[in-house]
N, C-alpha and C positions, 0 to 999 in steps of 0.2 A: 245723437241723430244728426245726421251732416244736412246743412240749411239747403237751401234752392236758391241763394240769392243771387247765383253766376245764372240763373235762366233768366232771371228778370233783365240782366246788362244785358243775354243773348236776345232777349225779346225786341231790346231800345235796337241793339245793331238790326235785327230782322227789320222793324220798322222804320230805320235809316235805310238802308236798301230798300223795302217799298216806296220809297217815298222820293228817292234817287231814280226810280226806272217807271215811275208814273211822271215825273219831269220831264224825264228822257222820250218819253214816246209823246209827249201832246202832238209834234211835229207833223209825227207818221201817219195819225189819226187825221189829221185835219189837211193831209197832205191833199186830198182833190179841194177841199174850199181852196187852200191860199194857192195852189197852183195855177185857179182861175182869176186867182184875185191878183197875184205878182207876175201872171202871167209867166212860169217858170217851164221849162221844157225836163226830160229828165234828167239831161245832164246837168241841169241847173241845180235840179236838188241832189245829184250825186255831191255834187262841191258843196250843196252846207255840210250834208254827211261829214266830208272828207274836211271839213272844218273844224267839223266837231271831233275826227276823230287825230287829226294832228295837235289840236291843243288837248286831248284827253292825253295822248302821248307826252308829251308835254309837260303835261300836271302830275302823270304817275312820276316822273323821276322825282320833278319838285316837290310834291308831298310828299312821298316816300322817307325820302330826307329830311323832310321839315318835322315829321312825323317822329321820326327815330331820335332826333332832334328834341321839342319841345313836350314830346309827349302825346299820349291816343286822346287826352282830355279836348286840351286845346286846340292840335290838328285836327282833329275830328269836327270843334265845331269851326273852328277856320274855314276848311271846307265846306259847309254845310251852309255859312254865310254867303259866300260868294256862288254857289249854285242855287241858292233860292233866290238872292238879287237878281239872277240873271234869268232865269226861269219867269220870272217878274216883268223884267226887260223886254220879253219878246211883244209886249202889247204895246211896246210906247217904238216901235221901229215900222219904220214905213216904205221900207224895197229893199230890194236882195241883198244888197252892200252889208245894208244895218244890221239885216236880221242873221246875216254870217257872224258880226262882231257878236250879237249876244249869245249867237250860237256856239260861237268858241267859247268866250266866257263859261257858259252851262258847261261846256265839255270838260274844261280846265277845273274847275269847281269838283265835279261831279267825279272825276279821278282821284281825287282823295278817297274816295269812302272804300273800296277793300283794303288799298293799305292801312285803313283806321281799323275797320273792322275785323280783320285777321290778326292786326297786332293786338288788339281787345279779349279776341278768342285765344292768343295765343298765352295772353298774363291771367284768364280767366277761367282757364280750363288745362286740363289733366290732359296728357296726351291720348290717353285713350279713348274721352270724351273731344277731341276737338274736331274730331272728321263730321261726325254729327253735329255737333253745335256750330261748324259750319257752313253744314248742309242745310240748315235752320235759317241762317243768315240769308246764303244763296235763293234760298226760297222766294227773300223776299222780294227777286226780280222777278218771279212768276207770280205774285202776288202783285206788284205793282204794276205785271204786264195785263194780268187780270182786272183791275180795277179800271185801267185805263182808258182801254176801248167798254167797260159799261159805265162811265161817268164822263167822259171827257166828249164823247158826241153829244151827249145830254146838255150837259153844261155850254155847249158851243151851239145847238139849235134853240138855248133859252134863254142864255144869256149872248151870246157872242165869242169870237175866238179869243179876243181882247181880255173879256173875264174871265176864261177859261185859262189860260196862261198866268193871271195875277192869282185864281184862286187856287192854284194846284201849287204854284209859288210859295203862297203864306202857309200852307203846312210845311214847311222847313224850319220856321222861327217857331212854329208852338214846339216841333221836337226838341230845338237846340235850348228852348228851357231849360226842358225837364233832366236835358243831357248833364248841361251845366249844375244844374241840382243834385243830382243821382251821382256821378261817374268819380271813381276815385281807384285807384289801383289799389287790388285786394290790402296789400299789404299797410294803407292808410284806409282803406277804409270804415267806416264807424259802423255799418248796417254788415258787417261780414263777420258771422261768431265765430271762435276761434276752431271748433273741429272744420267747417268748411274752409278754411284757410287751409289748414294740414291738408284736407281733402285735396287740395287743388294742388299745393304743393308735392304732393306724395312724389317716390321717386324722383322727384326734380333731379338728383345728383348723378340719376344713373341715365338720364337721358339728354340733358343739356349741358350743350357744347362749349368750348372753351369759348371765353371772351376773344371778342373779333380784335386783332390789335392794328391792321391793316388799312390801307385808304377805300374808300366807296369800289375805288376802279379795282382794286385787288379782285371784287366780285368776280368781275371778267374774265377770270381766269380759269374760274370753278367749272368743273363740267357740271353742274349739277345747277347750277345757274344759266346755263344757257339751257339746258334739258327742259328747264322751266317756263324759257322764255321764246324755245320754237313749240313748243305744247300751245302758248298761247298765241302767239304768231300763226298758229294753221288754224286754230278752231276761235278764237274769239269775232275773225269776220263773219264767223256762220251764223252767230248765234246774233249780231248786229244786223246782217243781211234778215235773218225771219224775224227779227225786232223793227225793224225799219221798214222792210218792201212787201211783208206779209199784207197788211192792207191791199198795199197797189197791185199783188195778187190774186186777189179773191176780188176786187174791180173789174181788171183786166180779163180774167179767169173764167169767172161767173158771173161777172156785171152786176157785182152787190153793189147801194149804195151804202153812203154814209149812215143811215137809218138801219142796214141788214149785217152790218160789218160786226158788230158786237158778238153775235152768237158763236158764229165759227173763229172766233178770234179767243175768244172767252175760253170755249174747248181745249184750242191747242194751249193756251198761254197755262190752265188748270192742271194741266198734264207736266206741266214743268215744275211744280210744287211738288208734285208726287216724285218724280226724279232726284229733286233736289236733296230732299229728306230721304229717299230712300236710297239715292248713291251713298250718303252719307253714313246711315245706319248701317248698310251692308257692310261698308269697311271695318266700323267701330264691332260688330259681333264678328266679324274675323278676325280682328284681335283681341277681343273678348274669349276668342274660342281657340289664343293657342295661333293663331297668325304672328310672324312676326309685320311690323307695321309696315314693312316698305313692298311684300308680299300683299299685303291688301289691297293696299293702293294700287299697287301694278294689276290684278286681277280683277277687280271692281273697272278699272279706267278701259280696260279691254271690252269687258262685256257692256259697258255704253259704248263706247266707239263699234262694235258690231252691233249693235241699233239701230244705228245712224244709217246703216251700208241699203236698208230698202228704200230712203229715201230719190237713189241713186236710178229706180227702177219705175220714176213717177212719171215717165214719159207715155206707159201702159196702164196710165190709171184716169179714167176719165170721169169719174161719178165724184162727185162734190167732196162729200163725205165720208168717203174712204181713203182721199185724198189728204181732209183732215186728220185723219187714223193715221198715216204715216206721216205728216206734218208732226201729232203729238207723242207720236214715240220719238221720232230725231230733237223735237225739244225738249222733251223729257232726259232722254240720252244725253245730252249735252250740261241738263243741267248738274246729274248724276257726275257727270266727267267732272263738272269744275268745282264741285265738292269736294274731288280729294285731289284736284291739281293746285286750289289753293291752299292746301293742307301742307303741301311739300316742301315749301321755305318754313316753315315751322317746323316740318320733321328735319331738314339736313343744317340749318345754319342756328347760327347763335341769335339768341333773343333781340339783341340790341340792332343786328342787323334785319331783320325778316319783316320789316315795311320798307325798308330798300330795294330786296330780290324781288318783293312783292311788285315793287313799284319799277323794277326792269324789266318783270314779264310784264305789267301792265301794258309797258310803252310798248314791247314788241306786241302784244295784241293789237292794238291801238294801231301801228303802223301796218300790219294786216289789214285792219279796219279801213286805213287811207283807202290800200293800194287794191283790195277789193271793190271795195263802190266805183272807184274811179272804171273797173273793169264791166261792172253792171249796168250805168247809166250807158256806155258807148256800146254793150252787146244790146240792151233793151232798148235804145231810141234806132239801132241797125233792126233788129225785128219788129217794132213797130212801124218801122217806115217801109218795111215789105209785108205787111200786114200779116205777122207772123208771130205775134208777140207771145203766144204757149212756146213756140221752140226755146226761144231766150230763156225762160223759164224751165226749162227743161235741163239743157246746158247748168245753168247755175245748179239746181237740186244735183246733178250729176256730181258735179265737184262738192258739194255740201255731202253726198253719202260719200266719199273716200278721205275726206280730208281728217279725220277721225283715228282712223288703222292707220294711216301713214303717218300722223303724230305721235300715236302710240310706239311705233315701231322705231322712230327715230331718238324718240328718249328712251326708248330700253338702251339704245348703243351708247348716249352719252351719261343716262342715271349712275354715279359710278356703283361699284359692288364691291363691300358695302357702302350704304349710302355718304356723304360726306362726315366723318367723323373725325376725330385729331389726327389718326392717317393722313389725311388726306389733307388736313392743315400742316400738317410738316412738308407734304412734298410739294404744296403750294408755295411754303415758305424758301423751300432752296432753289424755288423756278423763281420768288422775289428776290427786288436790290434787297442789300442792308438796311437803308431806311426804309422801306416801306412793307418788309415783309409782314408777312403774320406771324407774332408769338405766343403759341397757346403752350397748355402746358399737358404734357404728354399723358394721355390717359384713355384708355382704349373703351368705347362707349360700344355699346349692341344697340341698333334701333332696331 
């Protein structure tokens, strides 16, 4: 009987990502107390955003690397040090300057964990299992998005913002325990019997790619790496934008306070668990059923990016809660997408590199991330200074329902067919110098 013991590592990553996007949001939440407290305008808090999201850019190259480098053990909890110090840090800073510096920090931190997490899922599971056990992972930004607004107003009306920020802080350190205890690649570790080893290794030979022999930058050249990396470049601002401004719209919107914010925030964020696992299992029973895997992926990514298209349509919806109904299908939709778009450096490159790819779409997300916000705070403090601030609103949801099918449509052109296999490492290699090309050894793989 083959063990479960790759659920329990899939559980630790699940509860690193909740605990990474319950950090991530205390900001959002408490954005009307400190905005009276710093006295911040919006474009004030557009730039920590875009603080946060230039060092998250930033950190995906460097951990990526460092990752691929020293290992998912160590990276992982590297990572997870330096964003809970900083997550910690926001109670001890006292104006905008400071709370920028911890702000990046968080962001640089906090950019480690899918390149840890992916490369984890990638040594811990079966290719058929990894879209799901993904999807599981992914979850746990709907879970931490959940958690956040019903604990973090709570804890800031009864403690303060100050202990709110130190106590969501120190669950970073009880995780990296148990990380440091637990985590060992299948292949060392003591707590993994040997048929689930086979299990996980199964087919290994007829799906994993030749050794990279190439520099980082060789990446660059891959269409299949940039395919990855405008996928995430169009859709990862969306999903920051209703992480981030969600609050300040149902403020602005409906005039919720800090006390009503929870419910309909809870709603949509609960809808993206369901997404996540379910983008993810859809893919995994299309290839369970006779798909091949790169056919999954592409039809699962389609049918969430048309999800997304009603959100487009929010300018004719005026009733609270129905508003949320198409709020939680586009976060939903999205999370479904990013289940099997981070699956995709795992389906097209070699092991040794896939927290690198991972960690170049990260940054092109992340640079999306900048150059959005910066486009949000100046269209929303334009609409609120003509007292108009549903239009702004409107506009944005507009570009949040298309950006979805045009990401979709632009990496069909560059995903190659088929997807990067030693083909496509050889004509890489004759477009490389001598030294630095790729040398894999010729062997015709099917994904």
């Amino acid at each position: 009987m083959v063990g479960k013991y790759r659920w329990f590592i899939c559980s630790l990553l699940f509860a690193a990502t909740t605990i990474n996007y319950v950090d991530r949001q205390v900001l959002s939440l408490l954005k009307p107390l400190l905005e009276s407290t710093f006295n911040w305008s919006e474009k004030d808090y557009s730039y920590l955003v875009i603080i946060f999201q230039a060092c998250y850019a930033v950190g995906f190259i460097s951990f990526g690397k460092l990752i691929d480098r020293v290992g998912t053990r160590l990276g992982y909890a590297l990572c997870m040090m330096v964003w809970s110090l900083a997550s910690i840090g926001h109670a001890f800073v006292s104006g905008t300057a400071s709370f920028g510096f911890v702000r990046g920090l968080l962001g640089f931190g906090e950019s480690g964990n899918f390149p840890s997490a992916l490369k984890a899922v990638s040594e811990w599971f079966p290719a058929h299992e990894r879209t799901l056990a993904v999807g599981i992972v992914t979850a746990g930004t709907s879970i931490g998005a959940i958690m956040a607004p019903a604990t973090v107003p709570w804890l800031a009306v009864t403690y303060g913002w100050k202990a709110t920020f130190i106590i969501t802080g120190l669950s970073g350190f009880v995780w990296l325990a148990v990380w440091l205890y637990t985590y060992q690649v299948p292949e060392t570790s003591t707590r993994l019997s040997a048929e689930e080893l086979h299990y996980i290794r199964q087919n290994a030979s007829n799906t994993e790619l030749p050794e990279f022999k190439g520099r980082w930058i060789d990446l660059l050249k891959m269409r299949a790496t940039w395919a990855f990396a405008v996928g995430k470049f169009m859709t990862d601002p969306i999903w920051f934008f209703i992480l981030f401004w969600l609050p300040s719209y149902f403020s602005d919107r409906y005039h919720l306070n800090l006390q009503h914010l929870g419910l309909p925030l809870m709603v949509v964020y609960c809808s993206t668990s369901v997404g996540s696992v379910g983008g993810g299992w859809l893919s995994s029973f299309m290839v369970k059923h006779g798909w091949k895997v790169a056919n999954a992926r592409r039809t699962t990514m389609l049918i969430m990016a048309l999800l997304v298209v009603p959100l487009a349509f929010s300018a004719k919806v005026d009733a609270m809660w129905l508003m949320i109904v198409l709020l939680s299908l586009a976060a939903a939709a999205h999370q479904g997408w990013s289940a099997n778009i981070y699956s995709l450096p795992a389906d097209h490159f070699p092991k040794e590199m896939i927290a690198s790819v991972q960690g170049i779409g990260g940054m092109a997300g992340s640079i999306g991330g900048m150059l959005f916000p910066l486009g949000i705070g100046i269209l929303l403090d334009h609409y609120r200074h003509l007292n108009s601030i549903t239009t702004g609103y409107y506009i944005l949801f507009t570009v949040c329902g298309s950006a979805y099918l045009t990401a979709w449509c632009i990496m069909q052109f560059l995903i190659p067919k088929p997807p990067v296999t030693q083909t496509e490492f050889k004509s890489e290699k004759s477009n490389a110098s001598p030294k630095t090309g790729v040398r894999p050894t010729m062997r015709r793989v099917t994904i």
